[in-house]
N, C-alpha and C positions, 0 to 999 in steps of 0.2 A: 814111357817116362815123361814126368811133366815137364814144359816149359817154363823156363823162369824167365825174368824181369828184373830191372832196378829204371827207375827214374831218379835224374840228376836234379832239383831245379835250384835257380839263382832269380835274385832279384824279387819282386812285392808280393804283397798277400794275397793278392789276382794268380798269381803264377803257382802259389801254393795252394788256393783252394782246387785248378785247373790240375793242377799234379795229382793233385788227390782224389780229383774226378777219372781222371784217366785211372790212376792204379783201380780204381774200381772198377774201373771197363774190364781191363787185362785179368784181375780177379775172377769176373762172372765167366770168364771166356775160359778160364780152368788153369790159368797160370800162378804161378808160386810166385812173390819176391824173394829178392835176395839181397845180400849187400855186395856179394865180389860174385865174379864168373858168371855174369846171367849171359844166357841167350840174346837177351836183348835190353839195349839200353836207352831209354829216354831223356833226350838232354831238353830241358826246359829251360830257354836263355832268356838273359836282360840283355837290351842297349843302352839304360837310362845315361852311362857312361861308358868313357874309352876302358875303364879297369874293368865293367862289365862284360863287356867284347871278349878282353883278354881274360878277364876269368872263364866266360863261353867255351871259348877256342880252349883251353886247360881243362876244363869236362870234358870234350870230346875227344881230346888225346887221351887223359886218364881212363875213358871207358874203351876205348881201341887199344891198351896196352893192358885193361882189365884179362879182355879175354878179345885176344886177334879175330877170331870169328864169330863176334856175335854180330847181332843186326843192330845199328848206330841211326835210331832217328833224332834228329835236331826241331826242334819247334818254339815257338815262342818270339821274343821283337825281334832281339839278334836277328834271328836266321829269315821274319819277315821282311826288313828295313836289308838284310845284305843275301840274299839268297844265293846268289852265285859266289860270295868269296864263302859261304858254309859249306856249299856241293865241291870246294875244290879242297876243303881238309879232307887228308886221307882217310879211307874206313867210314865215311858219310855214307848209310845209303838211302836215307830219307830226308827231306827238306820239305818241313809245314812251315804254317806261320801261325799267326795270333788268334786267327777266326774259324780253322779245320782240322780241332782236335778230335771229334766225336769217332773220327774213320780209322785214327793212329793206330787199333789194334789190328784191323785187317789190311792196312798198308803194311803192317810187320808181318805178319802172314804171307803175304805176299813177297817180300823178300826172303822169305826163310825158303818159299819152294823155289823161285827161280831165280834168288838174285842179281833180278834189275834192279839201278839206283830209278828211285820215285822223287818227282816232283810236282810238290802239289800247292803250293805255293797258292794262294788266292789273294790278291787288294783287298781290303779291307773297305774300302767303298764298295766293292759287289756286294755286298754283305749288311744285308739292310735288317735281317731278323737276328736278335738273340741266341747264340748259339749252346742248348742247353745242356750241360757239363751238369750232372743231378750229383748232390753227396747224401748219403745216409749216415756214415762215421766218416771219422776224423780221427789223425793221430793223435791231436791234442785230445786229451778225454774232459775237458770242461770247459772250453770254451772253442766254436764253432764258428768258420768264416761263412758266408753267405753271400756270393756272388750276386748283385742286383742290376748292373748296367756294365757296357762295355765302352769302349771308347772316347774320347776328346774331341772338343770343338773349339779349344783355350788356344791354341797354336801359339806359346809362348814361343818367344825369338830363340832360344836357346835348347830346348826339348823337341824331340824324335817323337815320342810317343803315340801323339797323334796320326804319324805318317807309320808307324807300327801298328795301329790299335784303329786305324780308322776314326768317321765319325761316330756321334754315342748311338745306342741302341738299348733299352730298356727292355729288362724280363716282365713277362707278365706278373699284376700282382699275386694273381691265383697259383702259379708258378713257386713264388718266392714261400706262400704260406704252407704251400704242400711241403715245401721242403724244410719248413721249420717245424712241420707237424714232426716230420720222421724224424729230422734231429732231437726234438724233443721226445718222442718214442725212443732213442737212444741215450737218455736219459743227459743231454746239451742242456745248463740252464743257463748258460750266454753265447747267445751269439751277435759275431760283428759282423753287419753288412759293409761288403765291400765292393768296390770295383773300382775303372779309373778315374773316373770323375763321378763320383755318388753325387756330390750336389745337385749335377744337370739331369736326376733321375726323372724321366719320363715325359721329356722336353720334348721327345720323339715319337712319342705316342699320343699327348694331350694335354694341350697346357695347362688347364685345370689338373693335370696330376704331377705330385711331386714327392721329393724322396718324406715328407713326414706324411702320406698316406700310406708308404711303407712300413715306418716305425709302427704307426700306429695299428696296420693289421697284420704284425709279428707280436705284438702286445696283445694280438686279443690271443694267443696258439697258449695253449694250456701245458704250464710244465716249462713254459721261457719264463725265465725271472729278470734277466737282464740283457737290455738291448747297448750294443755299442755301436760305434761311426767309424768307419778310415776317414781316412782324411777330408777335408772341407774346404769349399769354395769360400769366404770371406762375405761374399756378396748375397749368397744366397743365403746367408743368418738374417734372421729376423724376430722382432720378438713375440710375434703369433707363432712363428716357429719353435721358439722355446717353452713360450709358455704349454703351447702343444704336446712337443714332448715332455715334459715334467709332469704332465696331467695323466698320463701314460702309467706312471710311479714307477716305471721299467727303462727309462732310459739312464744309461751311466754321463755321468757330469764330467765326460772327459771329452774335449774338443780339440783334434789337428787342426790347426790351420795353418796351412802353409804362407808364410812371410815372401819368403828371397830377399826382401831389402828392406832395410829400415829409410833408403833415398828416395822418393819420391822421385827422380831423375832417371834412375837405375829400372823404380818400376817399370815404367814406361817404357824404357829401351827394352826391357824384356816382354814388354806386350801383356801385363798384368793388369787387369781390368779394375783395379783399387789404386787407391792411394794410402798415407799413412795414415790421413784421417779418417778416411771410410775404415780401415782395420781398427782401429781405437775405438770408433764406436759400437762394432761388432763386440768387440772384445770386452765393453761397457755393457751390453747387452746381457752377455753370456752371464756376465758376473751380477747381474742383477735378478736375475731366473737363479743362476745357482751360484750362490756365492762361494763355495769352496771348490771348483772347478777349477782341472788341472786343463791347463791350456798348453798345448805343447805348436812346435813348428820345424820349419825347415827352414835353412838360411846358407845361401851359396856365397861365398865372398869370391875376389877377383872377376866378376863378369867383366866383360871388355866398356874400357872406358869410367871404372869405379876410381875416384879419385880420391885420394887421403879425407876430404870431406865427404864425399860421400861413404865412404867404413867408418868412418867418427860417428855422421848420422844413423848407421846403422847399430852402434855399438849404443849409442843413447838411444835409441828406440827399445834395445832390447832390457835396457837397466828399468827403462819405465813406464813397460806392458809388465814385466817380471814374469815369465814364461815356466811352468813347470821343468818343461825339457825343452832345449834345443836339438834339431838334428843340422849337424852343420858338415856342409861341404866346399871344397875347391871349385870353382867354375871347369868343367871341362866342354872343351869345344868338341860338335857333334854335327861331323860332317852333313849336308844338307841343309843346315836351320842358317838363320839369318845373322845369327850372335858369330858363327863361326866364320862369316865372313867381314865380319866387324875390323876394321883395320887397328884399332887401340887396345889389343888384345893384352893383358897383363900377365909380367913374369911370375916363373913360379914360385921363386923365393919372397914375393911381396905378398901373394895370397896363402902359402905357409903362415908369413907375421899374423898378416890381420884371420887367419883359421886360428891361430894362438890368443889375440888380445878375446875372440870372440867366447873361446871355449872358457877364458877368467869370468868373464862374465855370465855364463851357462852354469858354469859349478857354482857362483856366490848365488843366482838366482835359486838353482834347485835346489840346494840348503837354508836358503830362506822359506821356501814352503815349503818343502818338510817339516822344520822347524814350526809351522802354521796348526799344522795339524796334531801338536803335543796339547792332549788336553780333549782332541774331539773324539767322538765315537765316529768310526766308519764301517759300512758293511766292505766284507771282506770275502769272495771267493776266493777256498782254498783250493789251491793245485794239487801240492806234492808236501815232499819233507823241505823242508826248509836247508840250507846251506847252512845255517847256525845248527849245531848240535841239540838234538832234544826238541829243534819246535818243527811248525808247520806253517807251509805259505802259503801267500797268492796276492792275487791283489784287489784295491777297494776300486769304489765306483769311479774315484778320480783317478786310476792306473797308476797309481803307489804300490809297489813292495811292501807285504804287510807278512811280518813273523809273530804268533805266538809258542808258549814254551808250552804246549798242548800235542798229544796225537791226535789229529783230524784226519779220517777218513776225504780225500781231496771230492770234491764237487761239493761241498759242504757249505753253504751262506752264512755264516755267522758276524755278529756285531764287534768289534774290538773297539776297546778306549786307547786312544794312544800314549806311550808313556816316557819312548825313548827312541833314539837314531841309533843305528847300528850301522857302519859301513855303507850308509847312505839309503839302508833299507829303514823301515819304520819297524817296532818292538808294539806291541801290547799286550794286554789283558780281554779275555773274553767278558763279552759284557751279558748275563745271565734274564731271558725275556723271563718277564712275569707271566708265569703259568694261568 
């Protein structure tokens, strides 16, 4: 009888490509998934927050109440950064971390015949080589993550990750194309590279190498048509940088860059190696290489010691950068970092208002460029069906929602003119190439 499998994961698109490498492990080794009653469960956790933790700790009760005897390995920052409160939920019988997922199938093996609880726990400073997690498929069927570096050397005052994730470690490039070769032999024609800190890619191998020598030999793998970014450093934009990539004709004109403060005060307390005016010019930058670039970010309000001026200045910074999307959160405090020891810590009800005044200003921004794009042509991968009855979606280079009232077979690249707003997704018309 075969064994079966489910993996739980929570938390970034590092966690999800890592998920997705392991299910292929557990695959080749002759195991079925499932969605309830497996044999064995993999819980893939975040710490990035306290609601992380506790959603954590909630996967592993739900997979221990799934099926009382199956084998319950935990891995991921969670259970790197807290080891010992993971080993002491009930029905734990594995404990990895962030850096020794390659073994996880025969650590489950290992439980199944004599279950002992395993601990295997490794620092993330032992850990000096790339630890390679290979994908060939992907649940998504048309757009592909791509793992390129590991870890952080940013130690903002307020973030665990680092102390989860270790410092960075870069994959090889030859690494990276083989694996976009096969993804591309799976017929992927976008993929996003990711990892924790992609900007600092290959700081650790050689400072002549950096992440757009990556872009640029994913660009040359036959069968990629479009490259994407996780998130971004601020600092490392530059405009040989862009110019570079745009000469590529493969890269998407969508850039994270993560904010947290419009206060130049706040920066600092968080240990952000910018200020507002170095992100201004970044972001002048960007829009001068590609001017209809969706620029999107993240923005924490209440860190300790944000004063009604400083949310003000944040609120005006964010009316006039004009941000595609905001991702906006509450400050949570995270035991070990230095913010958590911060004595001017703010109530919850104050960083509630100002997540509210912030989110007015997120929805008038993102309607405003929307709004930008009536009238342009964008290329568009299609996904799936569309939510609106009758058409087909996906999305363009700038990571817009794009619907036509067409049946498209999804991995499909097609041009669309834009023509209207639907429920904050964008409407077009197929734009017809000259034969």
């Amino acid at each position: 009888m075969t064994n079966t499998f489910n993996i739980i994961t929570l938390g970034c698109k590092v966690n999800q490509y890592e998920s997705e490498a392991v299910e292929e492990l557990f695959i080749k080794k002759g195991y079925e998934k499932v969605s309830a009653n497996a044999d064995i469960y993999v819980i893939n956790t975040c710490t990035v927050t306290n609601m992380s933790d506790r959603k954590s700790r909630q996967m592993i009760s739900r997979a221990r109440r799934d099926n009382p005897n199956a084998v319950v390995a935990v891995m991921g920052c969670y259970s790197q950064v807290k080891p010992e409160e993971v080993a002491s939920i009930e029905g734990v019988d594995i404990v990895l971390g962030s850096r020794n997922k390659e073994n996880v199938v025969e650590h489950c093996e290992d439980i199944l015949q004599n279950k002992e609880a395993i601990d295997k726990i490794i620092a993330p400073s032992e850990s000096k080589t790339f630890e390679e997690l290979q994908i060939s498929n992907q649940t998504e069927m048309t757009r592909a993550y791509l793992k390129i570096q590991d870890g952080c050397n940013m130690y903002c005052s307020y973030c665990l990750i680092p102390y989860a994730r270790g410092n960075i470690v870069s994959r090889d490039i030859e690494s990276i194309v083989e694996e976009s070769k096969r993804l591309a032999n799976n017929n992927f024609k976008e993929i996003v590279l990711t990892g924790i800190h992609v900007s600092s890619y290959g700081k650790d191998i050689d400072d002549e190498l950096s992440l757009i020598d990556v872009i640029e030999a994913v660009a040359e793998v036959e069968g990629i048509e479009r490259i994407r970014l996780s998130s971004m450093e601020p600092r490392h934009i530059s405009l040989e940088f862009l110019e570079r990539m745009k000469a590529t004709k493969k890269a998407c004109d969508h850039f994270h860059l993560s904010l947290q403060s419009g206060s130049d005060d706040i920066l600092k307390a968080m240990n952000r190696k910018y200020d507002t005016v170095i992100y201004k010019q970044k972001v002048e930058e960007i829009r001068q290489v590609f001017p209809n670039a969706g620029i999107t970010t993240d923005i924490i309000v209440g860190f300790p010691g944000e004063t009604e001026k400083n949310h003000k200045q944040t609120m005006e910074y964010a009316e006039e950068i004009k941000f595609s999307k905001m991702h906006l959160f509450k400050y949570s405090p995270r035991e070990g970092t230095r913010a958590a020891k911060m004595s001017n810590q703010i109530d919850g009800r104050t960083k509630k208002n100002r997540l509210h005044d912030l989110e007015k200003i997120e929805e008038a921004n993102r309607k405003e460029f929307l709004n930008k794009q009536i009238g342009k042509t964008l290329s568009v991968l299609i996904e799936s069906k569309s939510d609106l009855e009758g058409y087909s979606g996906g999305h363009s280079t700038n990571y817009l929602k794009v619907n036509v009232k067409e049946n498209i077979a999804a991995n499909t690249i097609i041009d669309v003119n834009i023509i209207n707003i639907i429920d904050d997704e964008l409407v077009g018309e197929i734009v017809e190439k000259d034969s």
